[in-house]
SEKETI-65739 format. One line per 3 residues: number of its first residue (from 1); their letters; for each residue x, y, z of N, C-alpha, C, O. Coordinates in steps of 0.2 Angstrom, whole numbers, plus 5000, padded with zeros to 4 digits. Example, Ala and Ser with C-alpha at 12.3 -4.5 7.8 and 13.67 -1.06 7.14 Angstrom:
BEGIN
1) AS) 5066 4972 5039 5062 4978 5039 5066 4984 5039 5071 4983 5042  5064 4989 5035 5068 4995 5036 5064 5000 5039 5067 5006 5040 $
***
This chain:
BEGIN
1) XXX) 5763 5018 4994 5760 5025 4992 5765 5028 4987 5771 5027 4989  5763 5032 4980 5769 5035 4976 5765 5041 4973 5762 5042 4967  5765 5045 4979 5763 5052 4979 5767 5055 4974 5773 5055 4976 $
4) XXX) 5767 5057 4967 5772 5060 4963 5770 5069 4963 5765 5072 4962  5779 5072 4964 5777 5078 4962 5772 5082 4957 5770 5087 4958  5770 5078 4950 5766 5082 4945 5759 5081 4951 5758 5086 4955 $
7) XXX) 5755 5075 4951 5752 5074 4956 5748 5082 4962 5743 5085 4964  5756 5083 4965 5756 5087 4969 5755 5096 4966 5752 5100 4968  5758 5095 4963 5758 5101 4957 5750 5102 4956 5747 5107 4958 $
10) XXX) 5747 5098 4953 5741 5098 4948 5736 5100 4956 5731 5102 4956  5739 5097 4961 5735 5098 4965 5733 5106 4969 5728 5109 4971  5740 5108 4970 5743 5115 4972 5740 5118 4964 5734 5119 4965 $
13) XXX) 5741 5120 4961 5735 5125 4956 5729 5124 4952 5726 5126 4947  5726 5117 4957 5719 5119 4956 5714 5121 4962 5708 5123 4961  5720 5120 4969 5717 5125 4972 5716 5133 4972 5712 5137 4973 $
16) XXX) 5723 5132 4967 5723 5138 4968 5719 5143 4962 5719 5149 4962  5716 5140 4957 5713 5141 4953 5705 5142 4954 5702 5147 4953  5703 5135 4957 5695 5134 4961 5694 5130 4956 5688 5130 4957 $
19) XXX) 5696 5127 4951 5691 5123 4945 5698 5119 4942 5703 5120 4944  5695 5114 4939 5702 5109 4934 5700 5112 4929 5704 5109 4925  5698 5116 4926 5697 5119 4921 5702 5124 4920 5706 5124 4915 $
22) XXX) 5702 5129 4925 5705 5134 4924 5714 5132 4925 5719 5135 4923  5714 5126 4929 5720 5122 4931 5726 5119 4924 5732 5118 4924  5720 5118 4919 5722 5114 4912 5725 5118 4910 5730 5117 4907 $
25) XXX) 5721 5122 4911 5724 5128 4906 5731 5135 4906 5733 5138 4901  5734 5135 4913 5739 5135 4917 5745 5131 4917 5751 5133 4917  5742 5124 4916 5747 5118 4916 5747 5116 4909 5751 5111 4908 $
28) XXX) 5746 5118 4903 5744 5117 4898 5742 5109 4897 5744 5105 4892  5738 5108 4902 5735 5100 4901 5729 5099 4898 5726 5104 4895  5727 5093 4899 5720 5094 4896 5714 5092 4902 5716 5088 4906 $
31) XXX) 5708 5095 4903 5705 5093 4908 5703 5087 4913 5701 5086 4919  5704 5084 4908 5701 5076 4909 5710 5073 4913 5709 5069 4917  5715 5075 4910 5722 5073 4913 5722 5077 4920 5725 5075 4925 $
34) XXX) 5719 5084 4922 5719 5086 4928 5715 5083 4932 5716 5084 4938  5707 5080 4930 5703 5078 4935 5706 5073 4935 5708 5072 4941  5710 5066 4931 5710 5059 4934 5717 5061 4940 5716 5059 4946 $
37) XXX) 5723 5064 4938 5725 5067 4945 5723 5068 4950 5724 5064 4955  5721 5072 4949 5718 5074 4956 5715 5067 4959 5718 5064 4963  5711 5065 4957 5709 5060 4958 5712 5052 4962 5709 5049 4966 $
40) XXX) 5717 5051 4959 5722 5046 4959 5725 5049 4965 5726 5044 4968  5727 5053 4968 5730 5059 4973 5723 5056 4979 5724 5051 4983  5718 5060 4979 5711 5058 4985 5712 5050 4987 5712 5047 4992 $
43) XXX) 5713 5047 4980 5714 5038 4981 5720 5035 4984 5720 5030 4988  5724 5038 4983 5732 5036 4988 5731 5040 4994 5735 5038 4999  5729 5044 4996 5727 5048 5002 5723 5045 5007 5723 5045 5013 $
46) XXX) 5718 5042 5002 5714 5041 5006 5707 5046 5009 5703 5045 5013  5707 5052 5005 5705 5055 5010 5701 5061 5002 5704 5061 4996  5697 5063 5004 5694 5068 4998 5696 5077 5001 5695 5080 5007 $
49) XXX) 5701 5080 4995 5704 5085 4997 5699 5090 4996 5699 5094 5000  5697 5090 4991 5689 5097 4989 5682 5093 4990 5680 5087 4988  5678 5097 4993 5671 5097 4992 5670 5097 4985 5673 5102 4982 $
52) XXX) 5666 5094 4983 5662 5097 4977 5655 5099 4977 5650 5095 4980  5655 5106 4974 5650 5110 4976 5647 5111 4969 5650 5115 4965  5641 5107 4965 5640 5109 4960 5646 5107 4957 5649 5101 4958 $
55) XXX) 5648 5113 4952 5654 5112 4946 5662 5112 4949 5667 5110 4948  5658 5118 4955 5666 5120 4960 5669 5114 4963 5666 5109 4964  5675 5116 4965 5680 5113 4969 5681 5118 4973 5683 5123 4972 $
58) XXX) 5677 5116 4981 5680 5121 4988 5685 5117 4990 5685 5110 4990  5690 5120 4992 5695 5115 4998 5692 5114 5003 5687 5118 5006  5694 5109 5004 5690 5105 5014 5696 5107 5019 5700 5112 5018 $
61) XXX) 5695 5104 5025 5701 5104 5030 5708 5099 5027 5714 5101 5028  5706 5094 5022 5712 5091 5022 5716 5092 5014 5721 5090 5013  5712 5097 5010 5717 5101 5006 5720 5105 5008 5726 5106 5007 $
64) XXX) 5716 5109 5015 5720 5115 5019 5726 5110 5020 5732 5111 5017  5726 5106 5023 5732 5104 5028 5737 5101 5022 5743 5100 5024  5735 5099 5018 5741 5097 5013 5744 5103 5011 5750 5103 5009 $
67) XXX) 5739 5109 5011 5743 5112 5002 5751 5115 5005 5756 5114 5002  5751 5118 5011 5758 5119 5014 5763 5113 5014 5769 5114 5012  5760 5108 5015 5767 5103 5014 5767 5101 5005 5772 5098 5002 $
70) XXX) 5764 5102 5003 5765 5102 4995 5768 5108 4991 5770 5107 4985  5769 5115 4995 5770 5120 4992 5778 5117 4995 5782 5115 4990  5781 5117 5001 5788 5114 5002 5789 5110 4997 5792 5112 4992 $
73) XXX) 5786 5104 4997 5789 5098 4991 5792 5102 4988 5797 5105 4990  5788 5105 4982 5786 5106 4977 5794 5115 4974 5796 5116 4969  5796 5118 4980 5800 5123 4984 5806 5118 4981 5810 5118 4976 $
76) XXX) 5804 5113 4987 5812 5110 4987 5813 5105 4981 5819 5102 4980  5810 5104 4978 5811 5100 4972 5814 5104 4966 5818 5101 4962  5812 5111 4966 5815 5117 4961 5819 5119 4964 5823 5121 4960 $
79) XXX) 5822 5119 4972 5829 5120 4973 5834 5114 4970 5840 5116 4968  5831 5108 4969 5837 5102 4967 5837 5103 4959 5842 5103 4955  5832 5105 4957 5834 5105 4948 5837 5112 4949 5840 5113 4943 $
82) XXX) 5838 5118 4953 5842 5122 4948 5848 5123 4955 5850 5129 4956  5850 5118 4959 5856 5118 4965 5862 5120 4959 5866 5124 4961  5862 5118 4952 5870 5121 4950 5870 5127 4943 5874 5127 4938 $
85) XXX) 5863 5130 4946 5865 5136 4942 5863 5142 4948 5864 5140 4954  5862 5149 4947 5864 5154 4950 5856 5159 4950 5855 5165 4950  5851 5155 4949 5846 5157 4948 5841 5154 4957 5837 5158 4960 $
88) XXX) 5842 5148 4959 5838 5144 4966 5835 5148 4966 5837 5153 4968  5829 5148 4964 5823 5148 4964 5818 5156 4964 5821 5160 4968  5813 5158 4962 5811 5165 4963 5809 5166 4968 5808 5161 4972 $
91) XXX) 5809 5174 4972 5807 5177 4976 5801 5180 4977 5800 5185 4973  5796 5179 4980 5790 5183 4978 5790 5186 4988 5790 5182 4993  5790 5195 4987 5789 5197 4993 5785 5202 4993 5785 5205 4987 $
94) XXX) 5783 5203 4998 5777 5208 4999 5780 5212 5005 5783 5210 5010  5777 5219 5002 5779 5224 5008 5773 5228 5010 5769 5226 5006  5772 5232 5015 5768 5236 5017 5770 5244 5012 5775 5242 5009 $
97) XXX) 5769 5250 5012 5770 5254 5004 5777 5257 5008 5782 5258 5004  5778 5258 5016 5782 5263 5017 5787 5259 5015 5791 5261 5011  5787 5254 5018 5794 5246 5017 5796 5248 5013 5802 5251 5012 $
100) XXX) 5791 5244 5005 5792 5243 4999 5793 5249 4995 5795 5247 4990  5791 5256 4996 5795 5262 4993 5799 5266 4997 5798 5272 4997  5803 5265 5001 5807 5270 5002 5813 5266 5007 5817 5269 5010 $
103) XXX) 5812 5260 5007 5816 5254 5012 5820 5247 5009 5826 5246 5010  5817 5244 5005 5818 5239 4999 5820 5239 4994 5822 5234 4991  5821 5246 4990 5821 5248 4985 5832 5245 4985 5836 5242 4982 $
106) XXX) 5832 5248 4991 5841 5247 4991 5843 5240 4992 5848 5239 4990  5840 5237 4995 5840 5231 4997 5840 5227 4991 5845 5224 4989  5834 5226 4986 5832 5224 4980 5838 5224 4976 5840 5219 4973 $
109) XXX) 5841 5231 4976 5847 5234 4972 5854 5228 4972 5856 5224 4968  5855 5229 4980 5861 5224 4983 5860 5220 4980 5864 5219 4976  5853 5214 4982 5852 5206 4980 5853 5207 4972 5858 5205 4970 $
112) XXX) 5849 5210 4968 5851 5209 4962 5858 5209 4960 5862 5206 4957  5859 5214 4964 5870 5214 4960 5873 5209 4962 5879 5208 4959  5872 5204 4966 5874 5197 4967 5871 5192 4965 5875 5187 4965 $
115) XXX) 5863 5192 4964 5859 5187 4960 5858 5190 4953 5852 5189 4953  5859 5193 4949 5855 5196 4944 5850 5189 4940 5848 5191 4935  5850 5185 4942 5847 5178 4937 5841 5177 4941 5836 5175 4938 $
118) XXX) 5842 5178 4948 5834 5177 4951 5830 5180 4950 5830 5186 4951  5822 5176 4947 5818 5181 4947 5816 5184 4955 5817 5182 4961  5814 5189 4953 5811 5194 4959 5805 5197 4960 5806 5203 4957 $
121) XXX) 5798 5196 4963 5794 5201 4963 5793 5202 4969 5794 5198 4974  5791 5211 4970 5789 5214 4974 5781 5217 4973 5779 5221 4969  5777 5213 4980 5771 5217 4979 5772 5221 4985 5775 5220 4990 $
124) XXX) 5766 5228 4984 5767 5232 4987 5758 5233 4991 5753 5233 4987  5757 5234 4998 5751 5236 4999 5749 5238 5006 5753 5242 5008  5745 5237 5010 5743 5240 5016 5745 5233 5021 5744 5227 5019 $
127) XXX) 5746 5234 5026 5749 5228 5034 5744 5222 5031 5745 5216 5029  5738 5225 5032 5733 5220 5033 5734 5216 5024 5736 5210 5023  5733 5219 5020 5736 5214 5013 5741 5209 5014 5741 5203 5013 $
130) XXX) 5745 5213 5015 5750 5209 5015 5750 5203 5020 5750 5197 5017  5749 5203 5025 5747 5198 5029 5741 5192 5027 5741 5187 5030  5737 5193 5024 5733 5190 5022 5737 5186 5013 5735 5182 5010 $
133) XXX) 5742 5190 5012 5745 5186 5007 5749 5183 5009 5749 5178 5005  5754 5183 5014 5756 5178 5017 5752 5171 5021 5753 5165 5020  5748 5174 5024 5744 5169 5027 5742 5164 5022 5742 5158 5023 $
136) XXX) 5740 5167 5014 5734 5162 5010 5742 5160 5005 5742 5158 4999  5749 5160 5008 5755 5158 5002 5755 5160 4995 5756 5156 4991  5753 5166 4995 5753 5170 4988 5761 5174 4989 5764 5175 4984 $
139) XXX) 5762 5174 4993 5771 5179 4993 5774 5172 4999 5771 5169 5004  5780 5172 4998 5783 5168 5002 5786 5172 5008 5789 5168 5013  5785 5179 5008 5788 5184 5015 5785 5189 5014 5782 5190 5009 $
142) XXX) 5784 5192 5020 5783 5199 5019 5784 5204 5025 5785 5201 5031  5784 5210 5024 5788 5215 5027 5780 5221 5029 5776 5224 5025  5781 5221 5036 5775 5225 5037 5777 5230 5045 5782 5230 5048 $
145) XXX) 5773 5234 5046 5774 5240 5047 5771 5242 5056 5771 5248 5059  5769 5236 5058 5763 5236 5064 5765 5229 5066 5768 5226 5062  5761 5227 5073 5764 5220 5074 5756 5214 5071 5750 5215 5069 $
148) XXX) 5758 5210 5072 5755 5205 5067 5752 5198 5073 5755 5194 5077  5746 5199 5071 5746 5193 5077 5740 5188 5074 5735 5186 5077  5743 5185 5067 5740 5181 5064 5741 5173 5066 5747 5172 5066 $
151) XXX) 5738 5168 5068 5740 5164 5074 5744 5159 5068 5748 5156 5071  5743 5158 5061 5746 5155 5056 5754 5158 5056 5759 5155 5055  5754 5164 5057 5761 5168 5053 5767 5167 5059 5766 5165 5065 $
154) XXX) 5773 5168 5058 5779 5171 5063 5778 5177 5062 5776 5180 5057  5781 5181 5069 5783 5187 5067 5790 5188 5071 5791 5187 5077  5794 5192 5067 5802 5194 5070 5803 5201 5070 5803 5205 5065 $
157) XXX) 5805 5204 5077 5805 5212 5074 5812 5215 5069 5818 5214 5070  5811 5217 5066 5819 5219 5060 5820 5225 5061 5825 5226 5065  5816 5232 5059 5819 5237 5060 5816 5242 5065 5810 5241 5066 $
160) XXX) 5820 5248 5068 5817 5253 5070 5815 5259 5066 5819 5261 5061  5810 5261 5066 5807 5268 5060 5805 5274 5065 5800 5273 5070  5809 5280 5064 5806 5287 5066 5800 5286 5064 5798 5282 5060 $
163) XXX) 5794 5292 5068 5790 5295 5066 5791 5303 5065 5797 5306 5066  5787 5306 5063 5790 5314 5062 5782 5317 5064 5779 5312 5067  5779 5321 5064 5772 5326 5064 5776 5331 5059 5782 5332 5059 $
166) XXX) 5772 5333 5054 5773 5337 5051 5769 5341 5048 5764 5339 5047  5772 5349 5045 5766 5352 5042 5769 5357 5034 5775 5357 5033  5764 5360 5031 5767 5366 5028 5770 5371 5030 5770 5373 5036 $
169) XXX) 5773 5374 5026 5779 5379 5029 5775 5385 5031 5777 5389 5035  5771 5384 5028 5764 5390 5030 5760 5388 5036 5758 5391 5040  5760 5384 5036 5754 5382 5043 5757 5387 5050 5763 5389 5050 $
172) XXX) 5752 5388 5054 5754 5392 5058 5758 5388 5065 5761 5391 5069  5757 5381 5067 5757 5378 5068 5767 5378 5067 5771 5377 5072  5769 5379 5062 5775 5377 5061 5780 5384 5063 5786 5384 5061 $
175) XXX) 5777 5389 5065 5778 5395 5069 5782 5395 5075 5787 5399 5076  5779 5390 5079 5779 5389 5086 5783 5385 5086 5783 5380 5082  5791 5384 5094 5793 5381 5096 5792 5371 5097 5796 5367 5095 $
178) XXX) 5786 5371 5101 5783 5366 5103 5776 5368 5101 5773 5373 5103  5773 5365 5098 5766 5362 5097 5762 5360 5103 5764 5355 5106  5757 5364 5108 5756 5362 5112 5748 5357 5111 5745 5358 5106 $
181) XXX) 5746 5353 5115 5742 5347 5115 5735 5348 5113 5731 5344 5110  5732 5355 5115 5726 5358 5112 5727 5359 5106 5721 5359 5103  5734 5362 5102 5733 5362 5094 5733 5355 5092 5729 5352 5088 $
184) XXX) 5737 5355 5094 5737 5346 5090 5730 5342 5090 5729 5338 5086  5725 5344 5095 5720 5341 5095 5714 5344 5091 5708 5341 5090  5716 5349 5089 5712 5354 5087 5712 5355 5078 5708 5358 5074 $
187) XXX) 5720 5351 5076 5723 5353 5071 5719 5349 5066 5715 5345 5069  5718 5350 5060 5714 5345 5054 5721 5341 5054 5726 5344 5054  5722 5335 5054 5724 5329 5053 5722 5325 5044 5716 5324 5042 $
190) XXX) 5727 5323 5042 5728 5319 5037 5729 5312 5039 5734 5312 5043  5726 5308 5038 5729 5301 5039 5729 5295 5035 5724 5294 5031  5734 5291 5035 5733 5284 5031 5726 5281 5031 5722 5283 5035 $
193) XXX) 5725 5276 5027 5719 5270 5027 5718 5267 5034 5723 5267 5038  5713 5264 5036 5712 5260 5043 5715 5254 5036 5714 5253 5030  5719 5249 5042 5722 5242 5039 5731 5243 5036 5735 5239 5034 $
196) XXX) 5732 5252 5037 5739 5252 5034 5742 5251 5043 5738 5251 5048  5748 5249 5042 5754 5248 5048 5753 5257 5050 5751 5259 5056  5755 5260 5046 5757 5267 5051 5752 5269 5053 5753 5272 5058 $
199) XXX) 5744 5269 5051 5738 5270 5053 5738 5267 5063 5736 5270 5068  5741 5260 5061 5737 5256 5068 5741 5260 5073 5738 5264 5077  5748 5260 5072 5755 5264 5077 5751 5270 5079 5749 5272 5084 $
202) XXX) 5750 5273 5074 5748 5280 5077 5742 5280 5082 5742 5282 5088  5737 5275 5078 5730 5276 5085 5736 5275 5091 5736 5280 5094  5740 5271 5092 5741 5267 5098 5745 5273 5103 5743 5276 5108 $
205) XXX) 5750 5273 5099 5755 5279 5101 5756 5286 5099 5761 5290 5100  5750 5288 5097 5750 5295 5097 5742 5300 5097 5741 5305 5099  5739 5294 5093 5730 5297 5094 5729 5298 5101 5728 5304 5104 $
208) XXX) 5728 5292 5105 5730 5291 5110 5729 5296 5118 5725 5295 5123  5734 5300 5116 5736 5306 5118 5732 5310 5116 5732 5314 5120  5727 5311 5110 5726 5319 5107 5717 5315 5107 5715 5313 5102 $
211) XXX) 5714 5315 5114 5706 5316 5113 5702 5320 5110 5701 5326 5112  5700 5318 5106 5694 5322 5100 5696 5323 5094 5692 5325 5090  5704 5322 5093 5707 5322 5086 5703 5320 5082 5700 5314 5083 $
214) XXX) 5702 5322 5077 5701 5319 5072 5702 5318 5064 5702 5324 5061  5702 5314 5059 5706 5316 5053 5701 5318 5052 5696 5315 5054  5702 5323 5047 5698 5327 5042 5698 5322 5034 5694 5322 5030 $
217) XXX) 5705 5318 5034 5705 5317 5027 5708 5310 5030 5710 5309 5036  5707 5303 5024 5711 5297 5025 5713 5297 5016 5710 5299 5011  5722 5294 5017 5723 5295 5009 5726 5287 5010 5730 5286 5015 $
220) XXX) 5725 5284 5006 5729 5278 5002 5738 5277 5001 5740 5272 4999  5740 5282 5002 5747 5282 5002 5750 5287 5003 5748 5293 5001  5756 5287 5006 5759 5290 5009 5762 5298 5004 5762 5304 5007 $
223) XXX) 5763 5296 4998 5765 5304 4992 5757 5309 4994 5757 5315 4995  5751 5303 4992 5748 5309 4992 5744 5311 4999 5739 5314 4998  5746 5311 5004 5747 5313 5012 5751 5318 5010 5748 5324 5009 $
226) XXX) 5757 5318 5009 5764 5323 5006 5761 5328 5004 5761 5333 5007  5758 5326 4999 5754 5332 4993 5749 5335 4997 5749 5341 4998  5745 5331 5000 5739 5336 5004 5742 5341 5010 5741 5347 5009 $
229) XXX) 5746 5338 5014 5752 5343 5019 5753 5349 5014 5750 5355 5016  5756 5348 5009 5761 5352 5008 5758 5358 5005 5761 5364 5003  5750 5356 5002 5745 5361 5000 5742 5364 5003 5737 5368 5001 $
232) XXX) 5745 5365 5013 5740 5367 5016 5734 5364 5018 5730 5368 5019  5732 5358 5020 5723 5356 5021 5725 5354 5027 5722 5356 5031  5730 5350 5029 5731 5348 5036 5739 5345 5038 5743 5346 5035 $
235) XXX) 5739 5343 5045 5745 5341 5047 5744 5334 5048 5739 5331 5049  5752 5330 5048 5752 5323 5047 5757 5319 5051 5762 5322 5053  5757 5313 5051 5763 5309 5053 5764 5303 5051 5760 5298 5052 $
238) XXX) 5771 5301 5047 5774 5298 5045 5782 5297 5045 5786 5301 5047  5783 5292 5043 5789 5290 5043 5797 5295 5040 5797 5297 5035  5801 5295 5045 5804 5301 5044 5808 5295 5037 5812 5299 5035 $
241) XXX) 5807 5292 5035 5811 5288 5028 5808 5293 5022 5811 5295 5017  5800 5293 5023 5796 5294 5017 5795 5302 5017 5793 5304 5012  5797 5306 5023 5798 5314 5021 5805 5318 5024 5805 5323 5027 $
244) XXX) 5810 5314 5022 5817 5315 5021 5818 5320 5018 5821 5325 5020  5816 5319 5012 5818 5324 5006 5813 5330 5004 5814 5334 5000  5809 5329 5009 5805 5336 5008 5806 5342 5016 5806 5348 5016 $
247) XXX) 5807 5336 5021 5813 5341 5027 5818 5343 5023 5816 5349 5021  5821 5342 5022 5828 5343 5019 5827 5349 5016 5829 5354 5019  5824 5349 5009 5821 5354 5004 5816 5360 5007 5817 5366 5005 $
250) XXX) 5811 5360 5014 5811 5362 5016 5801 5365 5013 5798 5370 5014  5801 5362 5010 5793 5360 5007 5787 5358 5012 5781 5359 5011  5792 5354 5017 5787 5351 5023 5791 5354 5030 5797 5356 5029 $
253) XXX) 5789 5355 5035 5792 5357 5044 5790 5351 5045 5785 5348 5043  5796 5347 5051 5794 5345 5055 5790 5349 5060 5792 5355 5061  5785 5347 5064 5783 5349 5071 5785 5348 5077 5783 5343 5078 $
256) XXX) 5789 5350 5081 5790 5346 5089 5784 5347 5095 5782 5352 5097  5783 5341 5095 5779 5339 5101 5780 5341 5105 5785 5345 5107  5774 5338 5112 5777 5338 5119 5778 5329 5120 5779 5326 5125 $
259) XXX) 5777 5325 5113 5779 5319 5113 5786 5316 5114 5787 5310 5116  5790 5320 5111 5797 5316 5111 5798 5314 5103 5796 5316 5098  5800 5310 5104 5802 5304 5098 5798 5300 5099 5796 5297 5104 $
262) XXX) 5795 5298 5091 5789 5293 5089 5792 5287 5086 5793 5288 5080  5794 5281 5089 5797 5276 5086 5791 5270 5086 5787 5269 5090  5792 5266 5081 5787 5260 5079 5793 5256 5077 5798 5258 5075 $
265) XXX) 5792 5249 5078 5797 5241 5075 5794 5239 5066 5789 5237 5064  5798 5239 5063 5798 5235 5058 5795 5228 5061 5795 5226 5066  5790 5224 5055 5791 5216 5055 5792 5214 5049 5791 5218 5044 $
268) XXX) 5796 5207 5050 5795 5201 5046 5792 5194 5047 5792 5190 5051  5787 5194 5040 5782 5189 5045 5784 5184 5038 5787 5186 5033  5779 5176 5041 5782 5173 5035 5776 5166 5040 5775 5166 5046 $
271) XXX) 5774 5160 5035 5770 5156 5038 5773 5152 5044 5778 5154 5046  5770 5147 5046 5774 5145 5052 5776 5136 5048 5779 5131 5051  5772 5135 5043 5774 5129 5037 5778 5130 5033 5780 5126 5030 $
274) XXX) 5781 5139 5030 5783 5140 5024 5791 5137 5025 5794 5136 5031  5793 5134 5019 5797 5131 5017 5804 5139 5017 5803 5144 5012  5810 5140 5022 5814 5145 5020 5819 5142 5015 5823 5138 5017 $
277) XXX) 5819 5144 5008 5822 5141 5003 5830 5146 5004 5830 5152 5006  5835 5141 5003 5842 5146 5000 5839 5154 4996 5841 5158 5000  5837 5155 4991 5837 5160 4992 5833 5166 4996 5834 5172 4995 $
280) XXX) 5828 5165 5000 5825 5169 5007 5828 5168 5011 5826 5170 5016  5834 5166 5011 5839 5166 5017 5845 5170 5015 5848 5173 5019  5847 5170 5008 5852 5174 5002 5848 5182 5005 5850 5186 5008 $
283) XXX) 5841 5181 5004 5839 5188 5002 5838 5193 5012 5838 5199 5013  5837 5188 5016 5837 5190 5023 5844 5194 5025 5844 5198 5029  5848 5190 5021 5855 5193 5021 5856 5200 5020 5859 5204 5023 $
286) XXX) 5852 5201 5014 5853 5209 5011 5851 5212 5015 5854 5217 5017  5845 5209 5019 5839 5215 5023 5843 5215 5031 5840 5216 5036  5852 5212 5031 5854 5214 5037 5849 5211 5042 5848 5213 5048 $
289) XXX) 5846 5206 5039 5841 5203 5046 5847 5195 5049 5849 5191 5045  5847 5196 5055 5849 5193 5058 5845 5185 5057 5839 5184 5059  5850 5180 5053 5844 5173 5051 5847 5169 5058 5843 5165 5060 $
292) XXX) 5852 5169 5061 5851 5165 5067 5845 5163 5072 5843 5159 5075  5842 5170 5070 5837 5170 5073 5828 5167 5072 5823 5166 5075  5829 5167 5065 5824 5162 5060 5826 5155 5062 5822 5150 5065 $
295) XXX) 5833 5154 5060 5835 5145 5062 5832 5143 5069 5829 5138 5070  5835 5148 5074 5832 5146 5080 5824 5144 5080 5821 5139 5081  5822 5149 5079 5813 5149 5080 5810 5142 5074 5805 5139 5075 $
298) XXX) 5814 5141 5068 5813 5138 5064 5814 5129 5068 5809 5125 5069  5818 5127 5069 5820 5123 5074 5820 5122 5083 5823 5119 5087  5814 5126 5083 5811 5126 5090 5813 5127 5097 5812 5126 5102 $
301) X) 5819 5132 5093 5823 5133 5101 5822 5141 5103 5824 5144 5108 $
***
């Protein structure tokens, strides 16, 4: 058998494409060079990797099960062509929005001023995206905000994040010493999207407690939560990272509970076939994440 890397390539983006058509045109081949591939690929296999459906190419079980070990090869093969320059390969990571705007930003900072030659993208979006981008190997990592219980992925917990309740300086709510359990339940409520990370934590760890709450408002992101708070429509809770500067400023009050301190875990999740290349292990480094601990789980101990 002489499975060759192009082979595996041509085969890895026209999954990912859905057509050899669309795959030619990426690879700048010509169509008829991407079907005999692919082709010649199913014939040393053995095995027919897409259904053909009409003109489409669906993946079966046995492109599922290749494309992970082809996405490795294919990792480590770009690790050996660029071992002796100072770029080892791009990073594509995905964060959940608190992560990726008010947690990574300094992180990014650090890796660049020691890699400046690696490419680097950051997507940014709600738990449940993010996870579903890992799961389908569209980002090689990601950073999410709730725990993960996708039966494909790893999950390792990384950091601890405050919660805060908060309101306008005006709300009357922000009057009083303690917040007592019937305001809180009573109060109009602002909240994230159902499928964000701080959405699920709060059902779990704070709705919970408050029978009959209900949001008046759900917003997509965390500034314009801030913005609705701080206009008066309701009260909210979010990560004491992402309204630092408006405590401080004095724009937003915290509220004190009869809850205490609202703490949630960071995750890092990542597949359980992903290839960790030198640089996701360079960049684990920034994020103070302990990789002993990757290697162990990585190596079955």
């Amino acid at each position: 058998m002489h499975v060759t890397l192009r082979q595996l390539s041509i085969f890895v983006e026209v999954l990912k494409s859905g057509s050899t058509t669309q795959a030619s045109s990426v690879l700048a081949l010509s169509q008829s060079a991407v079907s005999a591939s692919l082709s010649d690929l199913e014939e040393q296999l053995k095995v027919a990797l897409f259904d053909r459906v009409g003109k489409r190419l669906v993946v079966n079980e046995n492109g599922r099960l290749l494309y992970p070990k082809a996405l490795a090869l294919l990792e480590r093969a770009t690790e050996i062509e660029q071992l002796f320059n100072h770029s080892n390969g791009a990073l594509r990571i995905a964060a959940s929005t608190t992560i990726g705007n008010y947690i990574l930003p300094e992180t990014l900072a650090l890796y660049r001023k020691d890699f400046p030659q690696t490419p680097l993208e950051l997507t940014v979006g709600n738990s449940r995206e993010i996870i579903q981008s890992v799961a389908d190997f569209r980002v090689d990592m990601g950073f999410i905000e709730g725990p993960c219980h996708h039966p494909d992925l790893i999950t390792h917990p990384w950091l601890s994040d405050e919660l805060v309740v908060f309101a306008s300086p005006e709300n009357p709510l922000a009057k009083v010493d303690t917040v007592s359990l019937d305001a809180l339940i009573a109060a109009p409520w602002i909240l994230r999207e159902a499928g964000s990370g701080t959405r699920e934590v709060l059902e779990h760890s704070l709705m919970q407690h408050l029978p009959g709450a209900q949001p008046i408002l759900e917003l997509g992101n965390s500034e314009a939560i801030k913005h609705a708070v701080r206009h008066g429509i309701g009260i909210s809770c979010l990560s004491r990272r992402v309204v630092a500067e408006q405590l401080s400023s004095g724009s937003l009050v915290e509220l004190t509970t009869p809850f205490g301190t609202l703490e949630r875990t960071l995750f890092l999740i990542y597949h359980r076939q992903k290839h960790l290349s030198a640089s996701l292990l360079r960049f684990l480094t920034c994020c103070q994440f302990p990789i002993d601990a990757i290697k162990r789980c990585r190596d079955g101990l």
